[in-house]
N, C-alpha and C positions, 0 to 999 in steps of 0.2 A: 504494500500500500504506500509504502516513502517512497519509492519509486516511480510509482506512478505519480504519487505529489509532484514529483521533482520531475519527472518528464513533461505533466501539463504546465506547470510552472516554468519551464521553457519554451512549453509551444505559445503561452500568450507572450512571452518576452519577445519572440519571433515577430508573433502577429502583432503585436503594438510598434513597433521599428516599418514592418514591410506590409501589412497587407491593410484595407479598410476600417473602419472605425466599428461599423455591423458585426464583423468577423471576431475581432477581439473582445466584443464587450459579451457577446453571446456565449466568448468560450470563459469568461468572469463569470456570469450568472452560473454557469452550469459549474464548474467550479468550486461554487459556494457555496451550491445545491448538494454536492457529490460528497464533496469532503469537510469533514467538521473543525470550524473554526479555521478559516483561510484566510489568515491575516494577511496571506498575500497580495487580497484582491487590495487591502487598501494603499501599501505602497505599488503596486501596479495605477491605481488612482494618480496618488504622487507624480508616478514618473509619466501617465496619461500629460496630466496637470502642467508636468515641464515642458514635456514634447510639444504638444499642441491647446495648450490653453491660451484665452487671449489677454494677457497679463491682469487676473484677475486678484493677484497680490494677498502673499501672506499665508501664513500654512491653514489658519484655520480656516478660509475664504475657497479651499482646493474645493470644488463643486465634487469632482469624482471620487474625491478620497472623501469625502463624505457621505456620498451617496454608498461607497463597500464597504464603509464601515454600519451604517443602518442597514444594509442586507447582512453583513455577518452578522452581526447581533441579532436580528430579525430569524432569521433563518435557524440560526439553533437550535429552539425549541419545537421548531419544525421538522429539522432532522431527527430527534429522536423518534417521533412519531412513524415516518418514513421507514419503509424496510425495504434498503437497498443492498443489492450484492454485487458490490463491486470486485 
């Protein structure tokens, strides 16, 4: 299972650098869905935020890192309910 963290944890590093905005944010959602407590998604927000944000200034102001941090937290109580077999 760390494995694969760390493999999809690559593949959004990829898709955030190289491919559309659609692509990356749907592999975040699913992501966060999948795996519990992926703090990843919000420094992936972060570095959204650096890349192509439009100087909306200051760490608490990141729109994206905002928005992964209320789905992880969101999303937890959720996942236990969920019975998935990854």
């Amino acid at each position: 299972m760390m494995y694969l963290r760390l493999f999809s944890s690559a593949i959004i590093l990829f898709s955030i650098a190289f491919l559309p905005y659609w692509f990356y944010l749907i592999l975040i959602l699913a992501s966060i869905i999948i795996f519990p407590f992926f703090v990843e998604a919000i420094v992936f927000g972060f570095l959204i935020d650096i890349l192509y944000g439009g100087g909306v200034g200051g760490l608490l102001l990141s729109p994206f890192a905002f928005g992964a941090t209320i789905l992880v937290f969101i999303s937890m109580p959720v996942q236990k309910r969920l019975r998935m077999h990854v």
